[in-house]
VMD Tcl script that draws the C-alpha trace (Angstrom):
set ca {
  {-8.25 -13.76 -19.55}
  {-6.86 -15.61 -22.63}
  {-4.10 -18.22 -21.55}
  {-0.93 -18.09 -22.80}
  {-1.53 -21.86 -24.77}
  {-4.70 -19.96 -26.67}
  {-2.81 -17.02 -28.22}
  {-1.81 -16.17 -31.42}
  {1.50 -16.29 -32.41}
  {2.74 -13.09 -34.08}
  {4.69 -13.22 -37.42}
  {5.55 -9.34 -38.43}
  {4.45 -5.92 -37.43}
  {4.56 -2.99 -39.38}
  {3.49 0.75 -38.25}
  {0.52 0.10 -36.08}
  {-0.31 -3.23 -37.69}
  {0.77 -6.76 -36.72}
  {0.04 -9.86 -38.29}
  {-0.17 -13.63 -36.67}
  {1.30 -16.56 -38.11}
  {-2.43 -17.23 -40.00}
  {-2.27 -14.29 -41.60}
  {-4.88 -12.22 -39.27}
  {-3.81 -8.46 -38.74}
  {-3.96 -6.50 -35.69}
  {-4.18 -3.04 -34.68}
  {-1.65 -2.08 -32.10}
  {-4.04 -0.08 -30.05}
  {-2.25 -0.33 -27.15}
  {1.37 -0.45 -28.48}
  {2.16 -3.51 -27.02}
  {2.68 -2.59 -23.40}
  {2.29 1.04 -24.06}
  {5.77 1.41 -25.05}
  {6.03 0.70 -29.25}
  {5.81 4.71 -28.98}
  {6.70 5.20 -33.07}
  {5.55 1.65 -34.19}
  {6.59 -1.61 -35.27}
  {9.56 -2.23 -38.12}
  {10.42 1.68 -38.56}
  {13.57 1.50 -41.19}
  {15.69 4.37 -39.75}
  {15.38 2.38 -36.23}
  {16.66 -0.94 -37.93}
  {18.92 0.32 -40.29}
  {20.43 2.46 -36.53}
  {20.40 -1.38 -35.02}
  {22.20 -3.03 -37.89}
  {25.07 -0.66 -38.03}
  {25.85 -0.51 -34.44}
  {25.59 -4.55 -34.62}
  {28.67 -4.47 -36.96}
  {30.72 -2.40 -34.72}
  {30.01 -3.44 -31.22}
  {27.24 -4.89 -29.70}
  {28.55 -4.81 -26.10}
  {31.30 -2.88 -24.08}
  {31.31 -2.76 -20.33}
  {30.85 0.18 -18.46}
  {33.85 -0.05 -16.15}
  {36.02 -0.97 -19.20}
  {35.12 1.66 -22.05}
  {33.24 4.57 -22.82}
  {31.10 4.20 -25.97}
  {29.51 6.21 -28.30}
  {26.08 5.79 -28.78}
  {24.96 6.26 -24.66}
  {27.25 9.40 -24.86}
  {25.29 10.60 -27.98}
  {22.07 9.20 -26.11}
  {22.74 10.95 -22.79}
  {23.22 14.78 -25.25}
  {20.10 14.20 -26.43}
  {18.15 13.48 -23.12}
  {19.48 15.77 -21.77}
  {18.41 18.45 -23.73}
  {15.15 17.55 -24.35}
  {14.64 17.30 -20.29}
  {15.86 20.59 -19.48}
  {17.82 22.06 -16.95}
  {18.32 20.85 -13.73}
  {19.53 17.36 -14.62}
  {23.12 16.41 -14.97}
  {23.34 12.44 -15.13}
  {21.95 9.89 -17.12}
  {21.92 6.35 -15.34}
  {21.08 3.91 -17.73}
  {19.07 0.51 -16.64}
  {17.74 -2.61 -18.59}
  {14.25 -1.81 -17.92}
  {11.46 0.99 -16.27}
  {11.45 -1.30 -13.00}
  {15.07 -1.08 -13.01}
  {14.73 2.77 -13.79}
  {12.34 3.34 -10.67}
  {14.65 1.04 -8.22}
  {17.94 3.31 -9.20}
  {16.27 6.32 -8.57}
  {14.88 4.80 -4.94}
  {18.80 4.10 -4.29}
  {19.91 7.19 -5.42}
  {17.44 8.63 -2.88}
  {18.81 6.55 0.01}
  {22.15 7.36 -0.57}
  {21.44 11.07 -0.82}
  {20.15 10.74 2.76}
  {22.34 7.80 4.20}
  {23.06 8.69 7.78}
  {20.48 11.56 8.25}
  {17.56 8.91 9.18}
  {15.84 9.56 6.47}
  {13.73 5.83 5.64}
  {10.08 6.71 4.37}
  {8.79 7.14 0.62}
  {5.47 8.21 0.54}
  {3.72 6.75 -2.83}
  {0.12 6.98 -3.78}
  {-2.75 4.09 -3.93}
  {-3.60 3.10 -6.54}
  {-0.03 3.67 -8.24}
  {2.44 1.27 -10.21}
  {6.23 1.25 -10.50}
  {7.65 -1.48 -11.44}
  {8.16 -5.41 -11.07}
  {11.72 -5.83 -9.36}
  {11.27 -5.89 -5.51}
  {12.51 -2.33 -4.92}
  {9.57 -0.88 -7.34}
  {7.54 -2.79 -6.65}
  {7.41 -1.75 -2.73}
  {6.73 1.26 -3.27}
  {3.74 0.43 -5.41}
  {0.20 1.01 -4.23}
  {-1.03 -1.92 -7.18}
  {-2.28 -4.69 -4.29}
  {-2.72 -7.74 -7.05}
  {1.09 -7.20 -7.92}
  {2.26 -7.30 -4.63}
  {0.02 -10.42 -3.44}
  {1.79 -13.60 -1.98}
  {5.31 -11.25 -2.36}
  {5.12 -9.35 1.06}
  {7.83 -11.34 2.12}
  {10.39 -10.25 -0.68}
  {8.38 -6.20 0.32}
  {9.62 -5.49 3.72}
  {12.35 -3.74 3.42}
  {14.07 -1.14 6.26}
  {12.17 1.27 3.86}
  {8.84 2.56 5.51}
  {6.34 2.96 3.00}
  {3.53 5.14 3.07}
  {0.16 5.24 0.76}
  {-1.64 8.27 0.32}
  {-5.27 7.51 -0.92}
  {-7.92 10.19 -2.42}
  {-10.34 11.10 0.72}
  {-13.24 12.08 -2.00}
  {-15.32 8.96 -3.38}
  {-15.90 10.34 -6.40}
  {-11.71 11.01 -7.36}
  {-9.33 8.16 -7.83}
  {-5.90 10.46 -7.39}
  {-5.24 12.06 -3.90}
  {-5.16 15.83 -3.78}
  {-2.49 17.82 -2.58}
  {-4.60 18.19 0.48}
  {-4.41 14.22 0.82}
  {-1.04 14.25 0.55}
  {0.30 17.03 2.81}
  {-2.11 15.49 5.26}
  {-0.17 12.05 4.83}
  {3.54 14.00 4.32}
  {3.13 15.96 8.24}
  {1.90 12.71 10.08}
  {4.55 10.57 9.12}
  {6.87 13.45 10.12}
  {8.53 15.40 7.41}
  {11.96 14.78 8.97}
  {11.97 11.21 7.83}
  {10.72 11.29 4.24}
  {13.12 10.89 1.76}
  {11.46 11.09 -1.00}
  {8.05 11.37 -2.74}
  {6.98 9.25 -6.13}
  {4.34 9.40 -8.34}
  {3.47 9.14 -11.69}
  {1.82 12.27 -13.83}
  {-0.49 9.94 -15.19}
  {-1.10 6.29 -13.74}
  {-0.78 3.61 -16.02}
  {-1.88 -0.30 -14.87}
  {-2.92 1.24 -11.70}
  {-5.48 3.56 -11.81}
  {-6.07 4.01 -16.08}
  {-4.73 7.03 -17.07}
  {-5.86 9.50 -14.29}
  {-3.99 12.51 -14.25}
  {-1.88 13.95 -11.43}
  {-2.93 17.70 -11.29}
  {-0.33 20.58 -11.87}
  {-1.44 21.73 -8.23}
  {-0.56 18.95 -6.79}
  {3.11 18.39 -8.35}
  {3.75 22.27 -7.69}
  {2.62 21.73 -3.80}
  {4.92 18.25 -3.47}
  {7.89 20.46 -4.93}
  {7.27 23.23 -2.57}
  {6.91 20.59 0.52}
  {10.38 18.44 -0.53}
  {11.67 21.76 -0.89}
  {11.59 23.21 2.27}
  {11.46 19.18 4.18}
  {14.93 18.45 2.59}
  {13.18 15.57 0.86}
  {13.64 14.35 -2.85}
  {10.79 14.53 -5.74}
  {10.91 11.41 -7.93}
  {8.75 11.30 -10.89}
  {7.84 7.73 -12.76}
  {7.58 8.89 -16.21}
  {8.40 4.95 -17.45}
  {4.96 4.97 -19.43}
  {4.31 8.35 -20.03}
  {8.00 9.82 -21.13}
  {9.58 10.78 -24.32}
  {6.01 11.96 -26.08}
  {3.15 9.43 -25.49}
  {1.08 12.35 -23.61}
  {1.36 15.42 -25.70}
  {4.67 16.88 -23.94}
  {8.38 15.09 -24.19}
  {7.42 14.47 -20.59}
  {4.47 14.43 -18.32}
  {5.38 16.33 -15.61}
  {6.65 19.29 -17.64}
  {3.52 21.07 -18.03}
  {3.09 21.68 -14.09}
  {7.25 23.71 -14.71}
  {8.05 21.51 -11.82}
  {11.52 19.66 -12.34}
  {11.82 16.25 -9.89}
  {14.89 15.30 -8.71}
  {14.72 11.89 -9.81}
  {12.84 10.88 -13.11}
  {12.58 7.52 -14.06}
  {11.83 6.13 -17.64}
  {11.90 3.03 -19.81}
  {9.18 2.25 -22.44}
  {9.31 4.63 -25.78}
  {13.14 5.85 -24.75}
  {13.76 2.50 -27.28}
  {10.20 2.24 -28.48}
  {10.42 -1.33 -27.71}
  {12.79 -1.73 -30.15}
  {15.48 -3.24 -27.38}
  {15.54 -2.95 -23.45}
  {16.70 -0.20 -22.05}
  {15.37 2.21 -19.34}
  {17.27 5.54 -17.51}
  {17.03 7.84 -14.58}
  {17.74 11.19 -15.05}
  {19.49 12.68 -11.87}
  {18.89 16.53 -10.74}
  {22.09 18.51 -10.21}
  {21.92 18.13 -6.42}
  {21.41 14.47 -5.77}
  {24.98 13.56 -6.02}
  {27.04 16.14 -5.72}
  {30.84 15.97 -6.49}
  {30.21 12.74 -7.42}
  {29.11 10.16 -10.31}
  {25.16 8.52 -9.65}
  {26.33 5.89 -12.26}
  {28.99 4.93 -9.66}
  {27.32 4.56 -6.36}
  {24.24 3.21 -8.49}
  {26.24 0.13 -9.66}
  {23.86 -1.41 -12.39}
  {23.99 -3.97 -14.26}
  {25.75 -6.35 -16.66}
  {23.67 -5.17 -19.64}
  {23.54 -1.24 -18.07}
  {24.67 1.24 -20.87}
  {24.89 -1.43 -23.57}
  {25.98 0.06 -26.86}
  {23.29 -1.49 -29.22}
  {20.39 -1.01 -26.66}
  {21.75 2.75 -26.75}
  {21.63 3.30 -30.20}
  {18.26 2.18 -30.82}
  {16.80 5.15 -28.11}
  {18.63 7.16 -30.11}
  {17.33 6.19 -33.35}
  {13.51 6.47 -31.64}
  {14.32 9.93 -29.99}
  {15.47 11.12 -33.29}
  {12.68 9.79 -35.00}
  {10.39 11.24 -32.60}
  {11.76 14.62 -32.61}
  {12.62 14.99 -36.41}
  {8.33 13.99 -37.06}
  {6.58 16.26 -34.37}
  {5.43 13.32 -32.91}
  {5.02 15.14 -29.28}
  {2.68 17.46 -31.15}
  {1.31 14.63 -33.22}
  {0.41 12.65 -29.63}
  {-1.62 15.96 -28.68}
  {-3.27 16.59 -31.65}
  {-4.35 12.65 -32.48}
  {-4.83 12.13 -29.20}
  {-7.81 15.00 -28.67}
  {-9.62 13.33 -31.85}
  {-9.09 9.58 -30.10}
  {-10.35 11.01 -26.89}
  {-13.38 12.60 -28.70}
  {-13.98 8.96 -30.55}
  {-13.91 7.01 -27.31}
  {-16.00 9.68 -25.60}
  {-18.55 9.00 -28.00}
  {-18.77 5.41 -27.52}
  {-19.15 5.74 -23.13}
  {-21.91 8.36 -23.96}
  {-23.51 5.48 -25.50}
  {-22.57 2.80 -23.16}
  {-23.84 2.92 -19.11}
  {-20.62 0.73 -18.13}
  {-18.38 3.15 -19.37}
  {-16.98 6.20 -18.18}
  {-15.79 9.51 -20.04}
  {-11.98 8.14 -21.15}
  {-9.09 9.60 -19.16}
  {-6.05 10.64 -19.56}
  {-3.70 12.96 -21.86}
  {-2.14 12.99 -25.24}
  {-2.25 9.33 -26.74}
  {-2.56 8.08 -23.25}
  {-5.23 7.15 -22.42}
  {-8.03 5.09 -20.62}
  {-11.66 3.89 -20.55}
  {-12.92 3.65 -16.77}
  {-15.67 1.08 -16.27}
  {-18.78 0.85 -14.38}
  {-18.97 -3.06 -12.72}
  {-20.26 -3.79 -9.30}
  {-17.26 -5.27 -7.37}
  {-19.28 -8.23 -6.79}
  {-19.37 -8.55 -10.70}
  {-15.40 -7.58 -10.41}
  {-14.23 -9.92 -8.26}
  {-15.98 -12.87 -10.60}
  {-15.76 -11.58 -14.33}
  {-13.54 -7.98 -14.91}
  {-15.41 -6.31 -17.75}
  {-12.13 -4.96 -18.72}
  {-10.14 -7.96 -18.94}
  {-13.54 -9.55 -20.86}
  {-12.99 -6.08 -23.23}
  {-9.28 -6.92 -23.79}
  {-10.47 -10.49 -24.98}
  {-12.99 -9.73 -27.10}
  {-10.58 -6.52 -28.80}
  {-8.06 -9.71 -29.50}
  {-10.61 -11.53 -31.30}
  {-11.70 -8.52 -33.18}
  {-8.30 -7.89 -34.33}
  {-7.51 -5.10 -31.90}
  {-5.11 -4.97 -28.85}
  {-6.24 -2.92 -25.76}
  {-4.66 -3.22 -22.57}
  {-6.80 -3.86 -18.73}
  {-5.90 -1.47 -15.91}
  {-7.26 -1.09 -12.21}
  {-6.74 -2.48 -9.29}
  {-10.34 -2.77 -8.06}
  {-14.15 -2.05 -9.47}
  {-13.46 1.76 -8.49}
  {-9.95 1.78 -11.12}
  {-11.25 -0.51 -13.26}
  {-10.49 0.46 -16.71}
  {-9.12 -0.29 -20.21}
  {-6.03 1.59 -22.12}
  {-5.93 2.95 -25.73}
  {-2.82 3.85 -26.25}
  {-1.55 3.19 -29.50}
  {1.68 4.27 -31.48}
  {1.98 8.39 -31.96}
  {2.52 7.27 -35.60}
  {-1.14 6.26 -35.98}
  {-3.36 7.44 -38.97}
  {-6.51 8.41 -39.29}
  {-7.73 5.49 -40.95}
  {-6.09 3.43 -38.59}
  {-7.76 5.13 -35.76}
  {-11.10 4.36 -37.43}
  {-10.33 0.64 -37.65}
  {-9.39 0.72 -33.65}
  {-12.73 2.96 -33.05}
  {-14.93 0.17 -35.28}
  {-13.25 -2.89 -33.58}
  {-13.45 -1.65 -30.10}
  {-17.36 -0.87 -30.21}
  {-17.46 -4.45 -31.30}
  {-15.41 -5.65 -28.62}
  {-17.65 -3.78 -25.80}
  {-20.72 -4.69 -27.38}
  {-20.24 -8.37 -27.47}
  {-18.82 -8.10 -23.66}
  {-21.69 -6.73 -22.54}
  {-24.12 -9.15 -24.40}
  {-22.31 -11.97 -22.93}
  {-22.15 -10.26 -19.52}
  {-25.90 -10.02 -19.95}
  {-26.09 -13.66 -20.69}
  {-24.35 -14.75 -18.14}
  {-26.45 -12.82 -15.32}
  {-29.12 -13.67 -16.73}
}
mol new
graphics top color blue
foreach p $ca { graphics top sphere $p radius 0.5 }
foreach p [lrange $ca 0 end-1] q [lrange $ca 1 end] { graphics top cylinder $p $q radius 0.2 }
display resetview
């Protein structure tokens, strides 16, 4: 992998381009860390961002009210549904993930409830909460210490060689060992991210984890951090299976990268009678006025351009493009994924893995060929490589990403020849 020294350094961005300080342009094919959901430098964003700078750009949440979250929590709110009542606002998707995981404990404090059952491979987050509950084994090495929580976790893997997701059959088999009675709450993402590379979480399987938190008295929580607020075709992943979680966590394209901010949205029942914001604490930054009216410039934007549509529609032509390309290529497999999420699985011995990733080796050739993809997996059998760029994407744009990452492939598997050679 390129080190940080040998980078370029970046100068502007506009739409899905961005251009180093030597003048070389880029296209945002991954939007930076899948989360620049309407592009780089969009006015209405900015102009948003400059007028909430001249009023306030920070207010305490335990001294005011203000506007823009207020505004920000109407509109999430409505475009998640019913069933949620609460916005709890966070710095960041890690941050997101770790409310929601406190939110579940204090829903259960004193009933004994102290395992979350999580999937392998699965990501959720950096901070040490998320992070324990992650089933990504690279991210968690040499920070077991900093893992071991009170907090049992549990990792349900796929029993079938040939799937990288568990099945609901998987999971039930996992949820009635560990005793039903103790769970407090199930995670998952709809579709995995730096994990497992955009492999999807069937509607089965969300509509049988609903039914079993249902009758176990255990909470659904949903990581939605990458794939919320239109990057897969729907405002939200999960809402094609008509399951609702309890807990949904998301960061990313709520601000399109525009400034931090991340949220969980809170089901009627998790704190009743009483305020999740409150017995969530948060912090300093949580709720911050400028941060709030940026997501609400992006939502806006999103919603007032179809881009949830636009994701679905681009994305089946992307998906078409890079299918193309692995029919021609042995060390790649049919792309993955939904909407403008999506991922390239590769073929690589793990012998070859554990030496030279072909998808990190894809990521650095796409950088030198003016493209940015992003590397996923956490072995040979995840291995992969996300295209996920802006909704906002053109055709011709998407021909310049196609054209630059067949070159990037191509000269990774010449030198990968060369090497074995």
């Amino acid at each position: 992998m390129t080190g940080p020294s040998a980078l370029p350094t970046v100068d502007r961005a506009e739409g899905v381009m961005i251009v180093d300080t030597d003048g070389r342009e880029y296209v945002d094919g991954c939007s930076g860390t899948i989360c620049v959901n309407i592009g780089h430098g969009v006015p209405e964003v900015l102009a948003a961002i400059s007028r909430q700078s001249q009023l306030v750009t920070f207010a305490h949440r335990s001294q005011f009210r203000n506007r823009p979250v207020e505004d920000l929590s109407a509109l999430v709110l409505s475009i998640a549904g019913p069933g949620y009542k609460e916005v709890v606002y966070t710095n960041s998707g890690s941050e997101a993930v770790e409310t929601a995981l406190r939110l579940a404990m204090h829903h259960h404090a004193g009933t004994g409830r102290d395992i979350i059952v999580s999937q392998r491979p699965s990501y959720h987050g950096m901070t040490a909460g998320a992070l324990a509950v992650s089933g990504h084994p690279p991210r968690r090495q040499n920070l077991e210490p900093l893992l071991g929580g009170a907090a049992k976790l549990e990792l349900v893997s796929s029993s079938r060689d040939a799937e990288i997701l568990p099945s609901l059959e998987d999971w039930l088999s996992v949820l009635q060992r560990v005793d039903p009675a103790r769970v407090a709450a199930v995670l998952l993402e709809p579709v995995g991210g730096a994990a497992s590379g955009g492999a999807e979480t069937d509607d089965r399987t969300f509509r049988g984890l609903r039914e079993f938190c249902d009758s176990a008295g255990a909470l659904l929580i949903v990581d939605e951090v990458m794939t919320g607020f239109g990057r897969t075709g729907e405002w939200f992943g999960v809402t094609r299976s008509g399951v609702t979680p309890d807990l949904l966590a998301t960061g990313k394209g709520l601000s399109g990268g525009y400034l931090p901010i991340g949220a969980c949205l809170v089901g009627e029942h998790v704190m009743p009678g009483g305020s999740a914001a409150e017995v969530s604490m948060g912090h300093t930054m949580s709720g911050n006025p400028l941060a709030a009216a940026a997501a609400l410039a992006v939502l806006t934007y999103t919603r007032d351009h179809g881009l949830v549509s636009r994701a679905r529609e681009v994305g089946t032509r992307l998906r078409r493009e890079l299918a193309l390309i692995a029919r021609s290529v042995p060390a790649l497999r049919p792309p993955r994924g939904r909407g403008l999420h999506l991922g390239v699985g590769i073929e690589q011995d793990p012998v070859g893995f554990a030496t030279t990733p072909l998808n990190r080796r894809i990521v650095d050739a796409a950088l030198r060929n003016g493209l940015l993809v992003y590397p996923s997996g956490v072995d040979a059998r995840t291995q992969s490589v996300m295209v996920c760029p802006p909704l906002t994407i053109r055709d011709r744009e998407i021909e310049m990403l196609i054209a630059r990452f067949t070159r990037a492939v191509s000269e990774s598997l010449a030198a990968e020849r060369v090497q074995g050679g």
